[in-house]
C-alpha positions, 0 to 999 in steps of 0.5 A: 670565085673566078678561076678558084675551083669549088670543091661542091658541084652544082645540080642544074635542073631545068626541062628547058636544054638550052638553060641547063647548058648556059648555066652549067658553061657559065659556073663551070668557067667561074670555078664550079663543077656542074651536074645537068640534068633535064628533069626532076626524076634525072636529078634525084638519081644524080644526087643520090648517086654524087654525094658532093652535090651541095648547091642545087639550081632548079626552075620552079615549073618542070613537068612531073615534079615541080621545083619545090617537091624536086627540093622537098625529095632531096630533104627526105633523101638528105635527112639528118647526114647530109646538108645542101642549099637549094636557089630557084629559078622561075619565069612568072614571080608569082608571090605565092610560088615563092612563099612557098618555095621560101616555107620549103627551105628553098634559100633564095630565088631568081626570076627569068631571065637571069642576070648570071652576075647576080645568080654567082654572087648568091650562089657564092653566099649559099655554099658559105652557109652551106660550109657552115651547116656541115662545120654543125653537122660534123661537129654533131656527129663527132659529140655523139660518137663521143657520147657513144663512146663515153657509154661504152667505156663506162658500161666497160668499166662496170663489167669489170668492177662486177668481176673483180667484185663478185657476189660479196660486198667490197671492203674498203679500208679509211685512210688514217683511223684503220677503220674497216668500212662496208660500202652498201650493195647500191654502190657496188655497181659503180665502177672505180671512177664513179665510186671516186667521184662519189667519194669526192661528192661526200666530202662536199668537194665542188665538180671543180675541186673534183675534177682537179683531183682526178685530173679529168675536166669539170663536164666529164665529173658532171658526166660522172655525177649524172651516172651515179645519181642515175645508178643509185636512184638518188635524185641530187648530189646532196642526197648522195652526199647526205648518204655517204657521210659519216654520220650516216646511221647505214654508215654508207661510207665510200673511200679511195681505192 
């Protein structure tokens, strides 16, 4: 990363001053934005204030906070909207310290004194991992703002049928044979797409076979079978089939708008 700057700062935390102020020298002349801080108070005030802290450098045996509750804070802090890597930093390798800093989600350590060549290259190997946790995490919450987005679209879609329709049942006309059919109330709530897919799942056409039909992709009819099922308190798609075919004795028929 020699002369490339990082778009993620480095939290550097250590009570020892002359420790903070050789590391942050050393990662700022390899590309990274450094953030010193003395204590484990003094860190969680910096990262809560500078969300582009990804990478935090920490010893393990501070006054007040250890290293590993310092980590555990800025978890609980993080919760499920924000991801970083944390390396330790201690001057006894005491096993037992570093299991536990390791159970802790800690993703590496270093022993004192520290060889900086090494402390860089792991350092690079974390914001790697760290790029690739928000790639996941930004992916999530895109799905579920579309999932939100879906759902509200969908309850949309509902208020509207429930107006254009009103108290009474809808009529429906049977291409073909001039039939006059009367959709059963439990269908009424369905709004236009949902009854198309109803129909569609009737006729014993396949989510492929629908979602050709209607020109919308295979998971988006899942979507929709899911919602009728849900709708019509039915418990599979041959249950709902089974009540929309014709030779149903409530001849609950559905057709095409």
């Amino acid at each position: 990363m020699n002369n490339l700057a990082s778009a993620m700062k480095v939290l550097v935390v250590d009570d020892q001053p002359l420790i903070v102020e050789e590391l942050c020298e050393f990662l700022e002349s390899s590309g990274y934005r450094c953030v010193p801080c003395e204590s484990s108070r003094q860190a969680i005030e910096q990262f809560i204030e500078d969300p582009a802290i990804g990478l935090v450098l920490c010893d393990l045996h501070m006054p007040d906070m250890d290293g590993i509750e310092l980590v555990q804070e800025l978890q609980r802090l993080s919760g499920k909207h924000r991801a970083f890597e944390a390396i330790m930093l201690t001057g006894r390798a005491d096993k037992q310290d570093v299991i536990k800093a390791l159970r802790a989600g800690i993703a590496d350590y270093y022993q004192k004194p520290i060889d900086l060549d090494e402390l860089l290259e792991g350092l690079q190997r974390q914001e790697a991992a760290l790029q690739e946790r928000q790639k996941t995490l930004h992916l999530g919450h895109l799905n579920q703002k579309l999932q939100y987005l879906s759902e509200s679209i969908d309850d949309l879609y509902q208020d509207l049928d429930k107006v254009r329709r009103g108290p009474s049942p809808v009529i429906h006309e049977v291409p073909g044979d001039g039939e006059v059919v009367e959709i059963p109330a439990i269908f009424n709530q369905l709004s236009p797409r949902q009854l198309d897919v109803a129909r569609l799942v009737g006729k014993g056409q396949t989510n492929y076979q629908i979602a050709c039909e209607l020109g919308i992709t295979e998971n988006t009819v899942k979507l929709y079978v899911s919602q009728v099922l849900r709708l019509t308190h039915m418990h599979n798609r041959t249950q709902l089939a089974l009540a929309l075919s014709p030779g149903n004795p409530g001849r609950q028929r559905v057709t095409a708008h």
